[in-house]
FIKOL-800993 format. One record per residue (C-alpha): residue number from 0; x, y, z. Coordinates in Angstrom, 1 decimal, always signed. Layout:
REM FIKOL-800993
<num->NUM | east->X | north->Y | up->Z>
...
REM end
This chain:
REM FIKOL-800993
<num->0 | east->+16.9 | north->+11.8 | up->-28.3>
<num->1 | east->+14.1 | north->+14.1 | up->-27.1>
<num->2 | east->+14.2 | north->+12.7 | up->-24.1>
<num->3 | east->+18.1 | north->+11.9 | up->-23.0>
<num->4 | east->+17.3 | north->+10.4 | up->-19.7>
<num->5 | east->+16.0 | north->+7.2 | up->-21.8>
<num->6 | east->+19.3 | north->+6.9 | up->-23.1>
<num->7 | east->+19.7 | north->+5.4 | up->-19.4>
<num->8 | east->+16.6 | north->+2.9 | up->-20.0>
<num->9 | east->+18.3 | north->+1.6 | up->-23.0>
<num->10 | east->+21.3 | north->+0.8 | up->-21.1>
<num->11 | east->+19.1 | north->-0.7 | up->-18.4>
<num->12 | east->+16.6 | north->-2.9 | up->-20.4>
<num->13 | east->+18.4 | north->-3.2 | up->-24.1>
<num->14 | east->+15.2 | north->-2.3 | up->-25.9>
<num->15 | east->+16.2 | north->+0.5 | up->-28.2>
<num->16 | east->+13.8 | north->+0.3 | up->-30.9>
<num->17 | east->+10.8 | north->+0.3 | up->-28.6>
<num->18 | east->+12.4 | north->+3.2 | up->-26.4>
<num->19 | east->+13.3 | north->+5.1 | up->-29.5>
<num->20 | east->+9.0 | north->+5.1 | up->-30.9>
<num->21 | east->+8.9 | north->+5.8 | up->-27.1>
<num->22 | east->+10.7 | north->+8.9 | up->-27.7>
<num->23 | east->+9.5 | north->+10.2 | up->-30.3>
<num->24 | east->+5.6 | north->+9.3 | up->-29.5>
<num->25 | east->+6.1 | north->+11.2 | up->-26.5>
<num->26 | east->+8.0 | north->+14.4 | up->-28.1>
<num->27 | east->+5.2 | north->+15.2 | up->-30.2>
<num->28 | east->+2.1 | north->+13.8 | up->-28.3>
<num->29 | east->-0.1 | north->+16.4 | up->-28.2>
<num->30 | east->-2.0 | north->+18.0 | up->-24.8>
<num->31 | east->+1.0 | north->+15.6 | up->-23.7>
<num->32 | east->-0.2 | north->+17.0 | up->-19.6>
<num->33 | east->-3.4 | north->+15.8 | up->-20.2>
<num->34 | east->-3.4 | north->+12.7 | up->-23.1>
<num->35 | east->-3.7 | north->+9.7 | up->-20.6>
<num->36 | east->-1.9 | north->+6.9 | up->-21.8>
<num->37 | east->-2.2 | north->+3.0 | up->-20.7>
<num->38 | east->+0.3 | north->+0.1 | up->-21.5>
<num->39 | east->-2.2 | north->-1.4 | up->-24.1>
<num->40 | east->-3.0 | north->+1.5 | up->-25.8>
<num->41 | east->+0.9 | north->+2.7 | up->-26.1>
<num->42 | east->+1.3 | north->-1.1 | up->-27.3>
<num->43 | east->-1.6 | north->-1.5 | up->-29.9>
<num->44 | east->-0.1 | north->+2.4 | up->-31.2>
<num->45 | east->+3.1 | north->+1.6 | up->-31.4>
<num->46 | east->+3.4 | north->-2.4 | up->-32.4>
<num->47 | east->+5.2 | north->-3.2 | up->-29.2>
<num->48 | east->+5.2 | north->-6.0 | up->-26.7>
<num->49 | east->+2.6 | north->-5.5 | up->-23.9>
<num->50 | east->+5.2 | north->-6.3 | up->-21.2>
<num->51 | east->+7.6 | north->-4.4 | up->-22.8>
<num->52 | east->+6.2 | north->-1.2 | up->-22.5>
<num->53 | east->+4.9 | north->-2.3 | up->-19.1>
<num->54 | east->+8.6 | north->-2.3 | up->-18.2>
<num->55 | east->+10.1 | north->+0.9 | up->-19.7>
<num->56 | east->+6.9 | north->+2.7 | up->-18.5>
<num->57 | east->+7.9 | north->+1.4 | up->-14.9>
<num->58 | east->+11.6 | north->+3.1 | up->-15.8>
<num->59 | east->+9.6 | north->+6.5 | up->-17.0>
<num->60 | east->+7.9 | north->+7.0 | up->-13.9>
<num->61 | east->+10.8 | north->+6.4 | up->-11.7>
<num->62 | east->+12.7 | north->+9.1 | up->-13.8>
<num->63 | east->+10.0 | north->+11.7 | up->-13.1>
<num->64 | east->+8.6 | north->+11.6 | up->-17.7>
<num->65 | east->+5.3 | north->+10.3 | up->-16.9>
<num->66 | east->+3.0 | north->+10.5 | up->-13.3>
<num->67 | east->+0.7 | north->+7.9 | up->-11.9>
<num->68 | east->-3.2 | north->+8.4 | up->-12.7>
<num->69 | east->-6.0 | north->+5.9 | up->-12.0>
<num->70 | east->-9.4 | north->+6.5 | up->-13.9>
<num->71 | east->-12.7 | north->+5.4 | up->-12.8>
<num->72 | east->-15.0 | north->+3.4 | up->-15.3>
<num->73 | east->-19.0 | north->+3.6 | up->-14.8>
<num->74 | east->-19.6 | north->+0.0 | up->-14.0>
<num->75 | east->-23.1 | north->+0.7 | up->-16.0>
<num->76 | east->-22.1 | north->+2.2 | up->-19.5>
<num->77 | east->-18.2 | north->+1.6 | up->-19.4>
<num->78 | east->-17.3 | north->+5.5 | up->-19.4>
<num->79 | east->-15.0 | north->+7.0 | up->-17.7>
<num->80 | east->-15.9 | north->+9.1 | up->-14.4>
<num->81 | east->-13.0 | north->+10.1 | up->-12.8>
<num->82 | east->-9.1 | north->+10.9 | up->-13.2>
<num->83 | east->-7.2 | north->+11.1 | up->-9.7>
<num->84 | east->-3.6 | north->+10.5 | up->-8.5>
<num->85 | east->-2.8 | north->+7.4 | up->-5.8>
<num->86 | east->-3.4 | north->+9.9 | up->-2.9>
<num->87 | east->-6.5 | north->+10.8 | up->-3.8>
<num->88 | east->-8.4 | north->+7.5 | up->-5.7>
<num->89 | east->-9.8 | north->+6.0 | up->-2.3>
<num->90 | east->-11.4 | north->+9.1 | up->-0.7>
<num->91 | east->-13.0 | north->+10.1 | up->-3.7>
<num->92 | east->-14.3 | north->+6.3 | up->-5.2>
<num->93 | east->-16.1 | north->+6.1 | up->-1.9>
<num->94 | east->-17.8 | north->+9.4 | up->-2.5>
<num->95 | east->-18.8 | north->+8.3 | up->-6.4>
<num->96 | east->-22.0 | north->+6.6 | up->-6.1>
<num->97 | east->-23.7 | north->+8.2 | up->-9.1>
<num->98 | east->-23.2 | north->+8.2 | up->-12.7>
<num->99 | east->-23.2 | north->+11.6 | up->-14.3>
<num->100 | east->-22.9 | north->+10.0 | up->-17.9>
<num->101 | east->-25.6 | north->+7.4 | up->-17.3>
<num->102 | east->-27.4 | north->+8.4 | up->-14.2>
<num->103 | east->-27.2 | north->+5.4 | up->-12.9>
<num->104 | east->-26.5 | north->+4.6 | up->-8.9>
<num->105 | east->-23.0 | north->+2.9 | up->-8.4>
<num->106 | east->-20.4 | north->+1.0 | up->-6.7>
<num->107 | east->-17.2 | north->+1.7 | up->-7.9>
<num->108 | east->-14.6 | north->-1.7 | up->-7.4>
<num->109 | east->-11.0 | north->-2.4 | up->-8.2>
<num->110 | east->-11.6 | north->-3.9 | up->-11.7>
<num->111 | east->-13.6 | north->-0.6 | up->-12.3>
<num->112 | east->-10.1 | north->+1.1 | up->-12.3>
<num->113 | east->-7.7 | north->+1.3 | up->-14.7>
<num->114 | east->-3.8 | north->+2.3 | up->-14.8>
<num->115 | east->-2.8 | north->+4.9 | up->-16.5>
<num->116 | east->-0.3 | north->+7.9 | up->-17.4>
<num->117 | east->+0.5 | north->+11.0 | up->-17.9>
<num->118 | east->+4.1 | north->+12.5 | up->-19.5>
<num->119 | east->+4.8 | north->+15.1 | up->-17.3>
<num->120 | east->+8.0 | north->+16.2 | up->-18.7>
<num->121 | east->+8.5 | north->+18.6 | up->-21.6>
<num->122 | east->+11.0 | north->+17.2 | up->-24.4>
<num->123 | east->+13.9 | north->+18.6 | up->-25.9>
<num->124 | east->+12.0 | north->+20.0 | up->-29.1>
<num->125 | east->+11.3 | north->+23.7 | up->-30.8>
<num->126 | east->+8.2 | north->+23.9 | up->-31.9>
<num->127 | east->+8.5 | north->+23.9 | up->-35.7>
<num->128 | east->+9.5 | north->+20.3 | up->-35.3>
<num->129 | east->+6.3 | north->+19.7 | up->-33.4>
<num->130 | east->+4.3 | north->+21.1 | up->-35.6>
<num->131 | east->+5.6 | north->+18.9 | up->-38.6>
<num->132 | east->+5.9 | north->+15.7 | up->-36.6>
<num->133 | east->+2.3 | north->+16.3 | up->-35.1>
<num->134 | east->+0.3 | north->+15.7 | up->-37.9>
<num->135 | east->+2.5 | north->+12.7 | up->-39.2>
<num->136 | east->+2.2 | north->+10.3 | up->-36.0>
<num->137 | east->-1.2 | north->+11.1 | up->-34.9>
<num->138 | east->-4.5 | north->+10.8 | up->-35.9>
<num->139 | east->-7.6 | north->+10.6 | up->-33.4>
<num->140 | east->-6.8 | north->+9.1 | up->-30.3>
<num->141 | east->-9.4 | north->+7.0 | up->-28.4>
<num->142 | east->-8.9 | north->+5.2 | up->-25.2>
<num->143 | east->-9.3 | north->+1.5 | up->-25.6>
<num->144 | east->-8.4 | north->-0.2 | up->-22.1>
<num->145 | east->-7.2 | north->-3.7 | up->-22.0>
<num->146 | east->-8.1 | north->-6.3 | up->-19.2>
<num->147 | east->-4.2 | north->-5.9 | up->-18.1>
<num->148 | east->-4.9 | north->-2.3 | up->-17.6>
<num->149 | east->-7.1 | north->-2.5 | up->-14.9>
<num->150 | east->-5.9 | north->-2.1 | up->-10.9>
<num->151 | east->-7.5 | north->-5.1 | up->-9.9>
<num->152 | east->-5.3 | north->-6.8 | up->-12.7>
<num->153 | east->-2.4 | north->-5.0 | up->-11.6>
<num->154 | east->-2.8 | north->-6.0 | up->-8.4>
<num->155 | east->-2.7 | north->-10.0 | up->-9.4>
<num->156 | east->+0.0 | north->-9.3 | up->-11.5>
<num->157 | east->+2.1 | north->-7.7 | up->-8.7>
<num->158 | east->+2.8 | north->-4.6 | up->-10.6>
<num->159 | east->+0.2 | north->-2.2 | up->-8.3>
<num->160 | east->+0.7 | north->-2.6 | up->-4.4>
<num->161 | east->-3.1 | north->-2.0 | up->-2.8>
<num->162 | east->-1.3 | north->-1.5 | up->+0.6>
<num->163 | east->+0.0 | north->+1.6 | up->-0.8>
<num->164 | east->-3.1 | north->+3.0 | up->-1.5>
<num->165 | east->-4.6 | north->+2.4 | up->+2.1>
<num->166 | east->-1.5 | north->+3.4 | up->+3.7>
<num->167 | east->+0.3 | north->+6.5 | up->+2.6>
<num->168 | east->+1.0 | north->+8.5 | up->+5.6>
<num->169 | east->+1.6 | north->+12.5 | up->+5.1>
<num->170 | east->+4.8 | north->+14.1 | up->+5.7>
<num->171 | east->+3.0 | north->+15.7 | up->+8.4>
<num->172 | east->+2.1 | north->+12.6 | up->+10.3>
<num->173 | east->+5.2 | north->+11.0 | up->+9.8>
<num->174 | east->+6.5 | north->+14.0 | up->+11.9>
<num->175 | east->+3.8 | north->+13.4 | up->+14.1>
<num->176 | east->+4.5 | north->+9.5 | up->+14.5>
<num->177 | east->+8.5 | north->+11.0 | up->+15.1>
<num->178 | east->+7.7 | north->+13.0 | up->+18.1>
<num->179 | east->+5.7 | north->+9.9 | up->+19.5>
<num->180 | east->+8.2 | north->+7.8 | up->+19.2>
<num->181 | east->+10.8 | north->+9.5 | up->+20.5>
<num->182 | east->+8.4 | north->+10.4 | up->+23.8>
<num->183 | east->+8.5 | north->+6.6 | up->+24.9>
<num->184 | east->+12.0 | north->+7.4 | up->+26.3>
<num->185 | east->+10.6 | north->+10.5 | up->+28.2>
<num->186 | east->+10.9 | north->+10.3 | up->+32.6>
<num->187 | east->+7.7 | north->+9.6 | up->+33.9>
<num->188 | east->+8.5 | north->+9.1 | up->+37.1>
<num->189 | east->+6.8 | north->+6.7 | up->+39.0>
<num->190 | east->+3.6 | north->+6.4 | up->+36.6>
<num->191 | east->+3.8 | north->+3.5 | up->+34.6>
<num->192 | east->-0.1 | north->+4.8 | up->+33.4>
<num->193 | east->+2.0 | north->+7.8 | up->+31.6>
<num->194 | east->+4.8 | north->+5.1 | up->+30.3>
<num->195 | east->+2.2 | north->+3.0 | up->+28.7>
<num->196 | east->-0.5 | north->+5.7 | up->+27.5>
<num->197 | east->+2.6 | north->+7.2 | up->+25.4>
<num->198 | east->+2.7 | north->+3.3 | up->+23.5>
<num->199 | east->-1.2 | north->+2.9 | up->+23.3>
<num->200 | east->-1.2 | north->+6.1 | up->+21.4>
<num->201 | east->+1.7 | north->+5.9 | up->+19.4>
<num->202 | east->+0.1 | north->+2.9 | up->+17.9>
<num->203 | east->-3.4 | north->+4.2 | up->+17.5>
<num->204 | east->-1.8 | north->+7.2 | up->+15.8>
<num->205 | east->-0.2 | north->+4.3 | up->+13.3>
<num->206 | east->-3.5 | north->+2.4 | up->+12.4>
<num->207 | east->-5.6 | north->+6.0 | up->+12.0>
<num->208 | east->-3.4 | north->+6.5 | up->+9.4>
<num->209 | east->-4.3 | north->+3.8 | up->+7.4>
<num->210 | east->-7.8 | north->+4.0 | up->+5.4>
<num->211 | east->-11.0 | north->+2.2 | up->+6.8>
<num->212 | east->-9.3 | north->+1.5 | up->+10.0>
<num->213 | east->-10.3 | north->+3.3 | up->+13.2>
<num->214 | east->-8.2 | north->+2.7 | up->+16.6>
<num->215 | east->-9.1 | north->+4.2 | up->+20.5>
<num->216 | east->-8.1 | north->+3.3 | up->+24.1>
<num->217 | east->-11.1 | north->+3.3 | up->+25.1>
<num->218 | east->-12.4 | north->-0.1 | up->+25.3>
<num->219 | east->-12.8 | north->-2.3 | up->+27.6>
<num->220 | east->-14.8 | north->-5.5 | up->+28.7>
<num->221 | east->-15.5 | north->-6.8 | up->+31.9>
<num->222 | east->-12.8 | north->-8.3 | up->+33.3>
<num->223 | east->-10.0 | north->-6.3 | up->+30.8>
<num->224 | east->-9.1 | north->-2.7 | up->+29.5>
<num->225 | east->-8.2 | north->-3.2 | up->+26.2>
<num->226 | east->-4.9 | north->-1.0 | up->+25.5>
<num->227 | east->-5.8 | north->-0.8 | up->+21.8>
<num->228 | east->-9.0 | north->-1.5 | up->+19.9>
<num->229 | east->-8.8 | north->-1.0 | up->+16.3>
<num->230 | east->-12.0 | north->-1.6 | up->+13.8>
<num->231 | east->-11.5 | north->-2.9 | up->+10.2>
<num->232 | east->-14.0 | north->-1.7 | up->+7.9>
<num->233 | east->-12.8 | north->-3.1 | up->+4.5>
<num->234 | east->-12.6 | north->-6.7 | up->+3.3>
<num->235 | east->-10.1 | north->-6.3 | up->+0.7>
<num->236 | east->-8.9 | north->-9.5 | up->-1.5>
<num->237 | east->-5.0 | north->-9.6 | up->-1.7>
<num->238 | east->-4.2 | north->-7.3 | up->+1.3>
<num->239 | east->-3.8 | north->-7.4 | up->+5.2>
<num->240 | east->-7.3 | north->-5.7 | up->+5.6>
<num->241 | east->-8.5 | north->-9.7 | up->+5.1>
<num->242 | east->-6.7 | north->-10.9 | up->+7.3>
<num->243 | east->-7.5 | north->-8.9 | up->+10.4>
<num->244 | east->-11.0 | north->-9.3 | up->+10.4>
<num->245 | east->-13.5 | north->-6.4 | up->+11.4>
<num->246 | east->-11.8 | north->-5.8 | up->+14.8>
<num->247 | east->-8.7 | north->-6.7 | up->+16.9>
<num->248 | east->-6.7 | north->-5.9 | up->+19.6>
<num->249 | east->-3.4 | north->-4.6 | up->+20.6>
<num->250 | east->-2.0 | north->-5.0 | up->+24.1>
<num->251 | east->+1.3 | north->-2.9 | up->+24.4>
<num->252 | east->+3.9 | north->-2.7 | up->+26.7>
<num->253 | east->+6.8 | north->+0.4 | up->+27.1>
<num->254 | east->+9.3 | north->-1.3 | up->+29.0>
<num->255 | east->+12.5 | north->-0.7 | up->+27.2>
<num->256 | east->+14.6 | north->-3.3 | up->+29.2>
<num->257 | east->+11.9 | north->-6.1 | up->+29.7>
<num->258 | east->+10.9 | north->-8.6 | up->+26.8>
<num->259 | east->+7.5 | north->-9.8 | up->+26.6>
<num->260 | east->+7.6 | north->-13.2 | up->+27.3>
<num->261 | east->+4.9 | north->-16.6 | up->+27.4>
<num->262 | east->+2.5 | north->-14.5 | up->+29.9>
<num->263 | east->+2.0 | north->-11.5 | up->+27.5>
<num->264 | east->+0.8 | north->-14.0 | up->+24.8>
<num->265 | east->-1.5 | north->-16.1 | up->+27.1>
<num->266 | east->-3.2 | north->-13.0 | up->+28.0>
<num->267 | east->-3.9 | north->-11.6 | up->+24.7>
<num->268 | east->-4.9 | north->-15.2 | up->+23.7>
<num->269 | east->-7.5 | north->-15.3 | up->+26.6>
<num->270 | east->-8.8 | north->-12.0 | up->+25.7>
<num->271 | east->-9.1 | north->-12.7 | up->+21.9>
<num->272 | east->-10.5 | north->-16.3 | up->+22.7>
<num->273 | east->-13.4 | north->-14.9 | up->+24.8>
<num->274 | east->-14.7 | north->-13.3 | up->+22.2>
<num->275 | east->-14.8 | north->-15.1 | up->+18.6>
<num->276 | east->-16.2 | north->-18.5 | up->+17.4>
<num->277 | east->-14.4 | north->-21.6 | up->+16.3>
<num->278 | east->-14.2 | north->-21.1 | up->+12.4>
<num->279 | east->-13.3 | north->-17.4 | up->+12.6>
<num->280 | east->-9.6 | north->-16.3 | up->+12.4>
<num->281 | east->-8.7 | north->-13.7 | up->+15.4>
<num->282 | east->-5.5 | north->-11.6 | up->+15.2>
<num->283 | east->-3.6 | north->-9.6 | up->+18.2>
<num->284 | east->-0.7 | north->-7.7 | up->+18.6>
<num->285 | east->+1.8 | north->-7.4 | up->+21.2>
<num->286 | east->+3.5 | north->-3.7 | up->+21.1>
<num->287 | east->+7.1 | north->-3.8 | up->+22.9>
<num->288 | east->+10.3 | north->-2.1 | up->+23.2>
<num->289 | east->+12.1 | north->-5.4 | up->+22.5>
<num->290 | east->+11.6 | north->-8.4 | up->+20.7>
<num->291 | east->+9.8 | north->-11.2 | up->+22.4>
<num->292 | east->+11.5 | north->-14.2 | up->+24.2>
<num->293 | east->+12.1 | north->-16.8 | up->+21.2>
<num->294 | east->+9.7 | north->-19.2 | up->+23.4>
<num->295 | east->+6.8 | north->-16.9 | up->+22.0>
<num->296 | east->+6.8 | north->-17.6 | up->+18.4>
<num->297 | east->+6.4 | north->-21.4 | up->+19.0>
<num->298 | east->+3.4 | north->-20.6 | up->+21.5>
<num->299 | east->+1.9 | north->-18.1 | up->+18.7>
<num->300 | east->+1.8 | north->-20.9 | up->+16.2>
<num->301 | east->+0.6 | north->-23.3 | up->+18.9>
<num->302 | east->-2.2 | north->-20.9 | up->+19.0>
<num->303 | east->-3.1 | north->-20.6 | up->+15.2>
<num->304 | east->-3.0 | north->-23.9 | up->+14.9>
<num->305 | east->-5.5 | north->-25.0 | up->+17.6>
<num->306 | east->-7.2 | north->-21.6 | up->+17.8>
<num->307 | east->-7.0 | north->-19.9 | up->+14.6>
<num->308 | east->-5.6 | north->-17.0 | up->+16.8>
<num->309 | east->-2.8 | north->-15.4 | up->+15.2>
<num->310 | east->-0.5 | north->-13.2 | up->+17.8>
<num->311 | east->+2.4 | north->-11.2 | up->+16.0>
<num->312 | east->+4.3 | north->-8.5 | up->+18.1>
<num->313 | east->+5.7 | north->-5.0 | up->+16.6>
<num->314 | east->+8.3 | north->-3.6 | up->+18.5>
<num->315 | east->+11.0 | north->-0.8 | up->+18.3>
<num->316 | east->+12.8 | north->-2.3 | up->+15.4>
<num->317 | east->+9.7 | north->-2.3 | up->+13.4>
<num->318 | east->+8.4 | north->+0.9 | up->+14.5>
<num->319 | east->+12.1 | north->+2.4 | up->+13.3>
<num->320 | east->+11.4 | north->+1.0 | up->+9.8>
<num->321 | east->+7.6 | north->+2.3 | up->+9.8>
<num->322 | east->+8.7 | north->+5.6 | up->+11.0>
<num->323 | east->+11.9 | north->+6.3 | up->+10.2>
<num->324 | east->+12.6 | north->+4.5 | up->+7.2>
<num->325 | east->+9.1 | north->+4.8 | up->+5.7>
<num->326 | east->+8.4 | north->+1.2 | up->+5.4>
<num->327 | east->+4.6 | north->-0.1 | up->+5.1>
<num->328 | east->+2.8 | north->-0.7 | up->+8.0>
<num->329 | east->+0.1 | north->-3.1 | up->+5.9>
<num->330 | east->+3.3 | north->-4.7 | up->+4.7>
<num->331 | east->+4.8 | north->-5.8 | up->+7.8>
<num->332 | east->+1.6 | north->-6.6 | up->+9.5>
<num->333 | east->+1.4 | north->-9.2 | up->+6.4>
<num->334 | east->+5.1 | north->-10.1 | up->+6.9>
<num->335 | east->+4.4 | north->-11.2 | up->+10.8>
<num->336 | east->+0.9 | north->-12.6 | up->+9.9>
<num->337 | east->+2.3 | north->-15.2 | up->+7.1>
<num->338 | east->+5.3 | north->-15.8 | up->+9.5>
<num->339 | east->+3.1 | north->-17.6 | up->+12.0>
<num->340 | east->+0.5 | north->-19.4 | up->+9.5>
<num->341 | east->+3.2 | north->-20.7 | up->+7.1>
<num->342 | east->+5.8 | north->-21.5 | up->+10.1>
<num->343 | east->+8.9 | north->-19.7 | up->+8.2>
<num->344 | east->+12.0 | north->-19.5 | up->+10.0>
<num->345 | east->+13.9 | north->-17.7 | up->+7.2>
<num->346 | east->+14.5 | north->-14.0 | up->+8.1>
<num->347 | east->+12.2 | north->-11.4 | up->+6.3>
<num->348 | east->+15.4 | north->-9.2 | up->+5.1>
<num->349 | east->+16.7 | north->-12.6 | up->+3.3>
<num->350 | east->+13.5 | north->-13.7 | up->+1.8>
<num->351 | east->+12.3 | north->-10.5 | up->+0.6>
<num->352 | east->+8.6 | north->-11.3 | up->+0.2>
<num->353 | east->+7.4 | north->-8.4 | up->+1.7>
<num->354 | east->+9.8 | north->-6.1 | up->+1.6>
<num->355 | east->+10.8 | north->-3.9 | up->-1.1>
<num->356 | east->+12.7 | north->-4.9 | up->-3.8>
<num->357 | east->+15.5 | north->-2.2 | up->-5.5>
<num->358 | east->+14.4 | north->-1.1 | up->-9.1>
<num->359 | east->+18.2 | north->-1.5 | up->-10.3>
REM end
């Protein structure tokens, strides 16, 4: 095969006549670095099953053949605006508000995007074969996108996760959210101000990270001081950034030997309480070193339930997965939040919904 690592995807998936055109399309695809290629189009080219190639594309990727690339489509004439990488797609769709191609003003939205790749990996081929084989498989390639293509789509279809694209910390802050971390043990003395400050930015140092969010200590009302404000600027459909709301508040506590118990939870209830209607859902966070007393989970659905106030606590256990072990923080805010409103008892590491599943 040109390309011998798919001699592992056979093994994995059984499809050997799709991965073998796979081969052989890729081999000789021409400007292979710059030819984007979509599951529909690779489908309608080579005969195969849609989910199919969805699948042995999925392989590809994680084998390092073909990158990730997302392109734009002019929601006015339907032509394509912009090419970027995951890292890149959110910062630069919020500064496309103009067609180039049309010259139309713009709002660029997930089912504007569509999925797509790029082989990034040469082939095992001299070029005399290329040159043969070339002008036998291909003749002008156009981009048609299908529906499935599309990020939105993906995103139903659980084969995109958005919370990847709003939180994708750089190597640099997770080095940075390291050292904070391992501060909360410092000796500050007799200043419990110090002990908590070093919590309160910790976890405005987390939610900064993640896109549209913006987090200070520095508000407060006036009866409280609020350790953690954080705003919400997106409304996203299928992610956390709905559930939060457009702001909401985190009270934390650096006590490594002390669990937050019922009072921690009636406080953050009265503060949140004071300050929304009766229809609007309200969420809160209790930042600990430990996990709360079990009492508090049954008071924190008590509290949706009459309230529509949803309290869920992070504490060193989930800042070690964040961290340390690179989990998502969108993830496991969405893991706590469906916790309380769907009353599940089941631990997260047995149920799996929201954690991430191996690709063996």
């Amino acid at each position: 095969m040109y390309y011998p690592e798919l001699l592992e995807v056979i093994d994995k998936t059984g499809a050997k006549e799709a991965i073998e055109k796979i081969d052989k399309y890729f081999a000789f695809l021409p400007n292979r670095s710059e030819n984007i290629i979509t599951i529909s189009n690779l489908a309608n080219r080579l005969e195969l099953d849609y989910s199919i190639i969805g699948v042995i594309l999925k392989y590809l990727y994680e084998l390092g053949i073909v990158d990730k690339v997302y392109i734009a489509i002019c929601p006015e004439c339907g032509r394509e605006i912009l090419i970027s990488n995951q890292k890149e797609l959110i910062s630069k769709v919020k500064e496309l508000d103009y067609c180039i191609k049309c010259r139309n003003e713009i709002f660029i939205k997930s089912e504007d995007i569509v999925v797509g790749y790029k082989v990034i990996k040469q082939p095992e081929i001299g070029s005399v074969d290329i040159a043969i084989e070339t002008s036998k498989l291909f003749g002008s390639e156009s981009h048609n996108f299908n529906d499935e293509d599309i990020l939105e789509k993906m995103f139903e279809n659980h084969k995109e996760n958005p919370n990847d694209f709003f939180y994708d910390p750089s190597e640099v802050e997770i080095e940075k959210l390291k050292k904070a971390f391992e501060s909360l043990d410092s000796d500050y003395g007799d200043s419990t101000t110090e002990q908590g400050k070093a919590l309160e930015g910790l976890m405005c140092d987390l939610f900064n990270i993640c896109d549209g969010m913006h987090a200070t200590t520095d508000i407060r009302t006036p009866t409280n001081q609020i350790d953690c404000t954080i705003r919400n600027d997106y409304f996203i459909p299928l992610t956390v950034y709905r559930e939060l709301g457009s702001i909401f508040k985190i009270e934390c506590k650096n006590e490594p030997a002390k669990k937050p118990d019922n009072t921690y939870y009636h406080k953050l209830h009265s503060i949140i309480s004071g300050n929304k209607n009766d229809k609007e859902q309200a969420i809160g966070i209790i930042a600990s070193r430990l996990e709360p007393t079990g009492t508090c989970k049954t008071l924190a659905r008590e509290f949706f339930l009459n309230d529509r106030i949803i309290i869920i606590n992070i504490c060193d256990k989930d800042l070690k997965r964040i961290i340390f072990e690179k989990a998502n923080l969108l993830e496991l805010l969405q893991e706590k939040i469906q916790t309380i409103k769907n009353n599940i008892s089941t631990d997260p590491d047995k149920h799996k919904l929201y954690r991430k599943k191996s690709s063996s």
